[in-house]
C-alpha positions as CSV (number, residue, x, y, z in Angstrom):
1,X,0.0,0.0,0.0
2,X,0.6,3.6,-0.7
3,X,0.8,6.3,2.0
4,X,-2.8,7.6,0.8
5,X,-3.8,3.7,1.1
6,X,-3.7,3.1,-2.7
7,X,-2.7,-0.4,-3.5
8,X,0.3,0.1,-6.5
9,X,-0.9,-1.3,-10.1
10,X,-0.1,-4.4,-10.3
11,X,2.7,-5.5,-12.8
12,X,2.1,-8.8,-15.1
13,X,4.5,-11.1,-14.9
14,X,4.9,-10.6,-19.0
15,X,5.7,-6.8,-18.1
16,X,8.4,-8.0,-15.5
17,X,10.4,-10.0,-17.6
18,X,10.2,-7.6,-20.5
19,X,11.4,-5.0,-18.4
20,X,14.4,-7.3,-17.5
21,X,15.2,-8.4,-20.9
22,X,14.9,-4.7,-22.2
23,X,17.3,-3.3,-19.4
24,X,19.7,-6.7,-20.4
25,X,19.9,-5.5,-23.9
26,X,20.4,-1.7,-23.5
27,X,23.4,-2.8,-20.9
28,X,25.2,-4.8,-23.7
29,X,28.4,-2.8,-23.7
30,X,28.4,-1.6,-27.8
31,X,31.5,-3.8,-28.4
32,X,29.5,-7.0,-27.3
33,X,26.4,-6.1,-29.2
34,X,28.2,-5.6,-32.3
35,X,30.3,-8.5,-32.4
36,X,26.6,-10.7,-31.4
37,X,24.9,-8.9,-34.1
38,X,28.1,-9.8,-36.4
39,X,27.6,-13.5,-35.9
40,X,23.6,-13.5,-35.3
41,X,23.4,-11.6,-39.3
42,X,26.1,-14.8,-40.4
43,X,24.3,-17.0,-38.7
44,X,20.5,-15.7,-40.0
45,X,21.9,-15.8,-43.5
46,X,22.8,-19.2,-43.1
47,X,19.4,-20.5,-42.3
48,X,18.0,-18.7,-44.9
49,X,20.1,-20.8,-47.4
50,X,19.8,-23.9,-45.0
51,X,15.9,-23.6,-45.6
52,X,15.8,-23.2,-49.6
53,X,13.6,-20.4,-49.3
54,X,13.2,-17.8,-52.0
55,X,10.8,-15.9,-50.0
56,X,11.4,-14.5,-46.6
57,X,9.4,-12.6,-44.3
58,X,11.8,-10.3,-41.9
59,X,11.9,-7.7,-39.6
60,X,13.9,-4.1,-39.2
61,X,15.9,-4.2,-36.0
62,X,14.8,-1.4,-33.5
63,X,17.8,0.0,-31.8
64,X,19.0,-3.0,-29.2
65,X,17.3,-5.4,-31.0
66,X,19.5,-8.8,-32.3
67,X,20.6,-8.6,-35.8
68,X,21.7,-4.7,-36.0
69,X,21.4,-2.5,-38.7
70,X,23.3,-4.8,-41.0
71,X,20.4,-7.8,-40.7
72,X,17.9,-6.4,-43.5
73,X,20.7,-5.8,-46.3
74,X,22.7,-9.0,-45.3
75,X,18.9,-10.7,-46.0
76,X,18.6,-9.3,-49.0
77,X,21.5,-10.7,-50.4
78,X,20.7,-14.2,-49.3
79,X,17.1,-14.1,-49.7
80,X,15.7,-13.7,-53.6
81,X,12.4,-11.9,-52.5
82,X,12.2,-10.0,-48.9
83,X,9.7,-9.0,-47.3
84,X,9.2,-6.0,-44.5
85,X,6.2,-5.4,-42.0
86,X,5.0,-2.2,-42.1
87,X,3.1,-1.3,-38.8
88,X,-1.1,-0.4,-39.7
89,X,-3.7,2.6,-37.4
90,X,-5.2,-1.0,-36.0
91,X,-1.4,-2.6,-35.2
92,X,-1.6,-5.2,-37.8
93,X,1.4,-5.7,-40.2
94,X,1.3,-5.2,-43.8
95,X,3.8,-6.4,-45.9
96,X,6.4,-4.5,-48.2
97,X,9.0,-6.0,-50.5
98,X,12.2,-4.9,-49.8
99,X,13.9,-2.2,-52.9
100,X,16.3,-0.5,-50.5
101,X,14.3,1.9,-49.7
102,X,13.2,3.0,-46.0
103,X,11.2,5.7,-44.1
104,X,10.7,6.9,-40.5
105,X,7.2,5.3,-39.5
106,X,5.1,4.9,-36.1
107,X,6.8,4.7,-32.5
108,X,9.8,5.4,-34.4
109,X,10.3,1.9,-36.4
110,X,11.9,2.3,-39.8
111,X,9.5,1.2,-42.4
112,X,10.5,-0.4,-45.9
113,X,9.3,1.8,-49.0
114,X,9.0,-0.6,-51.4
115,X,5.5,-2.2,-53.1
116,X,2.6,-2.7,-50.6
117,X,1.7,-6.6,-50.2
118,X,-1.0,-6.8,-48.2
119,X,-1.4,-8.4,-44.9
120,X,-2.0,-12.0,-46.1
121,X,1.4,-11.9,-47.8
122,X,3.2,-13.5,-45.4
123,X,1.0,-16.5,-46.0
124,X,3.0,-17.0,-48.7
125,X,6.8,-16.9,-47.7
126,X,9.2,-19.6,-47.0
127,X,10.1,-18.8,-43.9
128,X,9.7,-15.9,-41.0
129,X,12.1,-14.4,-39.0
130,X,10.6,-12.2,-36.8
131,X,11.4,-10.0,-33.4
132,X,11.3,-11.2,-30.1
133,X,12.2,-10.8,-26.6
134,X,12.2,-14.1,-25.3
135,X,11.1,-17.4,-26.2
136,X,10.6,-20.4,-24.0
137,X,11.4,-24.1,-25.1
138,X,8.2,-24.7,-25.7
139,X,7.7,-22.5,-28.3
140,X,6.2,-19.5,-26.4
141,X,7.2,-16.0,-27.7
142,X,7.6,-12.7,-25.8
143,X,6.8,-9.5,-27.7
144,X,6.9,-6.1,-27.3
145,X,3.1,-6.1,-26.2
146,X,1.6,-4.1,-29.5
147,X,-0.3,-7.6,-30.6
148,X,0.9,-7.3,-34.2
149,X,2.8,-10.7,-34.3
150,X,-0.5,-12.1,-32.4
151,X,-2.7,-10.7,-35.5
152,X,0.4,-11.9,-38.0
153,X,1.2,-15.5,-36.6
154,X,-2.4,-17.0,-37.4
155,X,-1.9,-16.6,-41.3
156,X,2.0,-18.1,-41.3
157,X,2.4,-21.5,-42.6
158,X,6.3,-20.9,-42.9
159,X,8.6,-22.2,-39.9
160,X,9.1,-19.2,-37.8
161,X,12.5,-18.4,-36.0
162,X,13.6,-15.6,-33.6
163,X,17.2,-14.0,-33.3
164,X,18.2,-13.6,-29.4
165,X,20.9,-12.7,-27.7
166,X,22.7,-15.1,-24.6
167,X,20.3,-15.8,-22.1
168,X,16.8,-15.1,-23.7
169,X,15.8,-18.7,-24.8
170,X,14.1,-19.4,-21.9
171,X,12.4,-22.1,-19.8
172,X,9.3,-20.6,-19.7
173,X,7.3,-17.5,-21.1
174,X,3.9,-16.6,-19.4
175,X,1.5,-17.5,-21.7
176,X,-2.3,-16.1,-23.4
177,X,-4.8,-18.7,-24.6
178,X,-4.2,-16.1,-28.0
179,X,-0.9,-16.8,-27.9
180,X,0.9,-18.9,-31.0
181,X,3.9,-20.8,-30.6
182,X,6.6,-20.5,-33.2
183,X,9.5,-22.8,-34.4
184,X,13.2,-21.8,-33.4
185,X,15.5,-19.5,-31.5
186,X,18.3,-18.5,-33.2
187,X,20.5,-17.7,-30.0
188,X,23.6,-15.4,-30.5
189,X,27.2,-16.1,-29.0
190,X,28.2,-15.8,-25.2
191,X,30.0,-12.5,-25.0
192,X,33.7,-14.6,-24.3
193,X,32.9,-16.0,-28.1
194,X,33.0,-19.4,-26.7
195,X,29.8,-21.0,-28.7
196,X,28.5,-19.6,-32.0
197,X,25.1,-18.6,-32.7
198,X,22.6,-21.6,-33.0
199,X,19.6,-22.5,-34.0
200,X,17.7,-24.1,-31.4
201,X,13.9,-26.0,-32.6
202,X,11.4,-25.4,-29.9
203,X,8.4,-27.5,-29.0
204,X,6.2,-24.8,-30.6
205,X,5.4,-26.5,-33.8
206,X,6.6,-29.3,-36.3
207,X,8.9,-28.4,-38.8
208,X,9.1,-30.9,-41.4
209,X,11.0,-29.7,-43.7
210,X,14.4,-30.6,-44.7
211,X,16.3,-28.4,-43.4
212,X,15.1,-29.7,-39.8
213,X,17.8,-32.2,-39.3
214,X,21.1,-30.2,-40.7
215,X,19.8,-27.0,-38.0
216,X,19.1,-29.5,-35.2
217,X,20.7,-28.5,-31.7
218,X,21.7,-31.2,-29.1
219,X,19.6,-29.0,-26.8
220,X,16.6,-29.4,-29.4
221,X,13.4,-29.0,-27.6
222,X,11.5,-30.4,-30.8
């Protein structure tokens, strides 16, 4: 209780842990995070061409978040046809093909400028990297709390992987009965550089493609 006898708010344990994984990533001395993103954006590219995909659905980094600023054109290259969310009024993602071109948008995300998809073109893609916070071994992803993945996830039929940094895959993840699992982690290297970034399969879904086996882990959860 407050002094006036008001209980505090009451903080999820969702909002804990994001707060913890937020204040993890903005203490990343700038050295450390650059050398992760380094080998996340190798790694990234790597299960792109693991996966055989000629369409990928991916994301723009936000400032502290895994892949850097050199994850989108390092895609590109790997990656025949990219495509970029582009955040809706309603917080649903439409979906923009990537021609080099970007532009300040909402809650200062950089937005791609190239040909509007729609928001059922990521039905269509090979696979889907997407953003994250956390994600638990069994599949269950932490956002940043807008919903969009929740509105986005429903219509993917792609395996679905998220680049972390150290620490974030996770034993658990509170969870929503709206909530929808997703594939992999694609953890980043311990700050000493003694294990490379790895793609770990969650229990979140089957992947049965045949890329499964080559990007197994030994700590596979699937």
């Amino acid at each position: 209780m407050t002094r006036d006898g008001v209980a505090p708010p009451r903080v999820s344990a969702k909002s804990e842990l994001r707060a913890h994984i937020r204040s993890a990533r903005r203490a990343l001395p700038a050295a450390v995070r650059a050398a992760a993103d380094r080998a996340l954006v190798a790694a990234a590219v790597g299960v792109v061409r693991a996966s055989g995909a000629t369409s990928v659905a991916a994301y723009v980094p936000m400032l502290s978040e895994p892949g850097g600023p050199q994850l989108v054109s390092a895609l590109a290259e790997a990656a025949p046809r990219l495509l970029l969310p582009v955040l809706l009024d309603d917080l649903d993602l439409d979906w923009a093909l990537h021609d080099g071109g970007f532009a300040a948008g909402r809650y200062g995300l950089i937005e791609p400028t190239g040909p509007r998809l729609g928001v059922d073109a990521v039905a269509a893609v090979g696979l889907v990297l997407l953003p994250a916070l956390a994600v638990s071994r069994d599949g269950v992803r932490l956002g940043q709390g807008g919903g969009s993945y929740d509105r986005v996830l429903p219509r993917v039929t792609a395996p679905t992987v998220a680049p972390l940094y150290p620490g974030e895959l996770v034993g658990s993840v509170p969870a929503e009965p709206h909530d929808r699992r997703i594939c992999g982690a694609l953890v980043g290297n311990d700050p000493d550089g003694y294990e490379e970034p790895h793609l770990h399969w969650t229990k979140g879904c089957a992947v049965a493609h045949h890329w499964h086996s080559e990007q197994s882990s030994a700590n596979n959860g699937g």
